[in-house]
C-alpha positions in Angstrom: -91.9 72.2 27.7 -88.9 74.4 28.1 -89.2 77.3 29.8 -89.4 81.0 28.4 -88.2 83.9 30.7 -85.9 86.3 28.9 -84.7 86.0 25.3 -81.6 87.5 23.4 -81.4 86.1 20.2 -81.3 87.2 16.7 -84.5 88.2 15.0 -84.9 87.5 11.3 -87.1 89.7 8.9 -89.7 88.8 6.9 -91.9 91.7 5.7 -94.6 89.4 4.2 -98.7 89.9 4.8 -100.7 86.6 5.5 -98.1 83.9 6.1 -100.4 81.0 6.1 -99.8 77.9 7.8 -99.7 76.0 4.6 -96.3 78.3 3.6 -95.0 77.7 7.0 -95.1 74.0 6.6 -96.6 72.6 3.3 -99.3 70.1 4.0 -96.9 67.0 2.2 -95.5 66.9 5.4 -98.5 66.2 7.9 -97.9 62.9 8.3 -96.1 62.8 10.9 -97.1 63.2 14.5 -93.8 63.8 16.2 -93.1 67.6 17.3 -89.2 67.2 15.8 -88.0 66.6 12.7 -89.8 69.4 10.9 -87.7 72.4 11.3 -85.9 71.0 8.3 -89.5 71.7 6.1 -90.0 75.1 8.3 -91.2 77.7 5.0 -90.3 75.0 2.8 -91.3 76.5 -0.3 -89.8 79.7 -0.2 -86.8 78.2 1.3 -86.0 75.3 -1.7 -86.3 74.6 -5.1 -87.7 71.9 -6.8 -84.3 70.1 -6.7 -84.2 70.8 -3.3 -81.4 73.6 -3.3 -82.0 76.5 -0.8 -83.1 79.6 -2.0 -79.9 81.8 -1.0 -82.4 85.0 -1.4 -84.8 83.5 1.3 -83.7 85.0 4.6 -83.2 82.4 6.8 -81.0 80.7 4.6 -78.9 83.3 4.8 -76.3 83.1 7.1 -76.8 86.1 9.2 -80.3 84.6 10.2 -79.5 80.9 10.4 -79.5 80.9 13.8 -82.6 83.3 14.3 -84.6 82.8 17.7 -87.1 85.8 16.8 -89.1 86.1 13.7 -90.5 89.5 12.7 -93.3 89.3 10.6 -96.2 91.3 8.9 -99.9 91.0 9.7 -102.2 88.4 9.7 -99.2 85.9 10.7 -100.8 81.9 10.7 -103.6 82.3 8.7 -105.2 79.6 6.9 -106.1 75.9 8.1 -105.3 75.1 12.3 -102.3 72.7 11.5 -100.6 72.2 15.4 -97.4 71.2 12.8 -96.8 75.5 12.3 -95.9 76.2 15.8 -93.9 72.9 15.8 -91.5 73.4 13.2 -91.0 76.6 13.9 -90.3 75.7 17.3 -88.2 72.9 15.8 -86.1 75.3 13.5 -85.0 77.0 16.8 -87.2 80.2 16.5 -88.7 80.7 20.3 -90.5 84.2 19.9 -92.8 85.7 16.8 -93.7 88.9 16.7 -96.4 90.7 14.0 -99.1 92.7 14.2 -101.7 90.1 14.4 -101.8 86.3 14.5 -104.5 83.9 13.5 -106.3 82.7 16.8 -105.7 79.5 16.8 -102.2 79.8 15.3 -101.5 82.7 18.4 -102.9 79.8 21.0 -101.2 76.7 19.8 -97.7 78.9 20.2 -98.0 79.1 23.9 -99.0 75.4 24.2 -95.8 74.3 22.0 -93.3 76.6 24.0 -93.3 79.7 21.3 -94.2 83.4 22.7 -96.3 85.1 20.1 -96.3 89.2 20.4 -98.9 91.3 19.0 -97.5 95.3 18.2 -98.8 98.1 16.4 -97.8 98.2 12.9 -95.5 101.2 13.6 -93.8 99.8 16.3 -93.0 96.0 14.0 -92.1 98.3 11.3 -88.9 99.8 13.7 -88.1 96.3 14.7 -88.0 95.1 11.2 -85.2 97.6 10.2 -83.6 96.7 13.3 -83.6 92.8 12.5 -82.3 93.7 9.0 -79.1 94.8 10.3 -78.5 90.9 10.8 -76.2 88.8 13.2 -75.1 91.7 15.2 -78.2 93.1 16.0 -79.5 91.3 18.7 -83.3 91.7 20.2 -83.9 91.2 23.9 -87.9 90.0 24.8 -88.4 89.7 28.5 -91.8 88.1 29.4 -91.7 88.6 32.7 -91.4 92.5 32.1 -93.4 92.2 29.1 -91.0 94.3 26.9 -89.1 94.1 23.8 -85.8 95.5 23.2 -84.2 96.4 19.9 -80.2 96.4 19.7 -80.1 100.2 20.1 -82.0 99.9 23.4 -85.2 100.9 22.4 -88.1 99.7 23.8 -91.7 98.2 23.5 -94.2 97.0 26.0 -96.7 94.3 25.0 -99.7 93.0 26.1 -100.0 89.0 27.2 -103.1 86.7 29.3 -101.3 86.5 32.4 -102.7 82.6 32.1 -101.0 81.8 29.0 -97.8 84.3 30.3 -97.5 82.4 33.8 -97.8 78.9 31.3 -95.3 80.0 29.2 -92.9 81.2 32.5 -93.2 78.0 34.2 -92.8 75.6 31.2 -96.3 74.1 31.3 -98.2 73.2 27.9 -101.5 70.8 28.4 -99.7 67.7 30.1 -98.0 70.0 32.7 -101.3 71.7 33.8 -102.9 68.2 34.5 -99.8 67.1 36.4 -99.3 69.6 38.3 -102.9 68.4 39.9 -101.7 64.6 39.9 -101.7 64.5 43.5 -105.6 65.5 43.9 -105.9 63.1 41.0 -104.5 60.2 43.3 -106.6 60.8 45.8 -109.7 61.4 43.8 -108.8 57.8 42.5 -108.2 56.6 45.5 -111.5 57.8 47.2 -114.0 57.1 44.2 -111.8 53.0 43.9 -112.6 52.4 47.7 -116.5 53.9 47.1 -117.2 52.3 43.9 -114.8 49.2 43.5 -116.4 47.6 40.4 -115.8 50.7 38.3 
């Protein structure tokens, strides 16, 4: 899992209440169980007609936001059923960071196992980086993990709050796999010991 440390990006609005999981990728597309791919789907039915043309109204077809690597968002972001496929196509679109109010729980978890940094802020303080996201390509956000801060273009900053677990995971690059293999040498020699005790197992 790639590492997250300190993020400039662009950060793309979108003022909307109880984004489910369903609108961040429709369930039609469940069927796979790759983590790529999917980006492509990422909101697709705000994003495409039922030809298939993009929506030039929805933000991140614009081309100010086509790059985005921060989402602002309003409350209750990932609500609705506990699809792993949210976090991975917006991972797979290129957004890295989230920020809302509040998240669904296990929405908020499955970000740091798929490489995505979720921030919780009072409304108040969203609501200042939303304008500041709607300025567009040359407005660019700066999150720092390690100082546990976000940064609007005009220098203005906000602290958050993050499980130091999940913030050292996160830091180091380390979703499920990671963890376990960072033990694989005490899992040799456990092996090891409990083949030569017990060799019919």
């Amino acid at each position: 899992m790639e590492k997250f440390e300190k993020l400039t990006g662009i950060a793309a609005p979108m003022a909307l209440v109880n984004i489910d999981t369903d609108m961040i990728i429709p369930k039609q597309f469940l069927k796979t169980i790759k983590r790529s791919g999917l980006g492509v789907n990422l909101f697709d039915e705000m994003r495409y007609d039922r030809q298939g043309n993009e929506n030039p109204d929805f933000v991140l077809n614009q081309p100010a936001y086509r790059d985005a690597e921060i989402l602002v968002a309003g409350d209750n972001f990932g609500c609705g059923s506990s699809r792993e496929h949210a976090p991975w196509a917006i991972k797979d679109f290129g957004i890295r960071c989230v920020i809302a109010p509040s998240f669904a729980d296990i929405f908020y978890n499955n970000c740091f196992k798929n490489g995505i940094l979720p921030i919780a802020l009072p409304q108040e303080q969203v609501d200042v980086l939303m304008k500041d996201a709607e300025k567009g390509a040359n407005a660019r956000m700066t999150v720092d993990l390690e100082a546990q801060t976000v940064t609007t273009s005009d220098g203005e900053s906000f602290a958050f709050e993050v499980d130091s677990f999940k913030k050292h995971c996160l830091m180091e690059g380390l979703d499920d796999i990671g963890l376990t293999l960072e033990k694989a040498n005490a899992i040799d020699s456990f092996e090891a010991t409990i083949g030569a005790q017990r060799p019919w197992v």
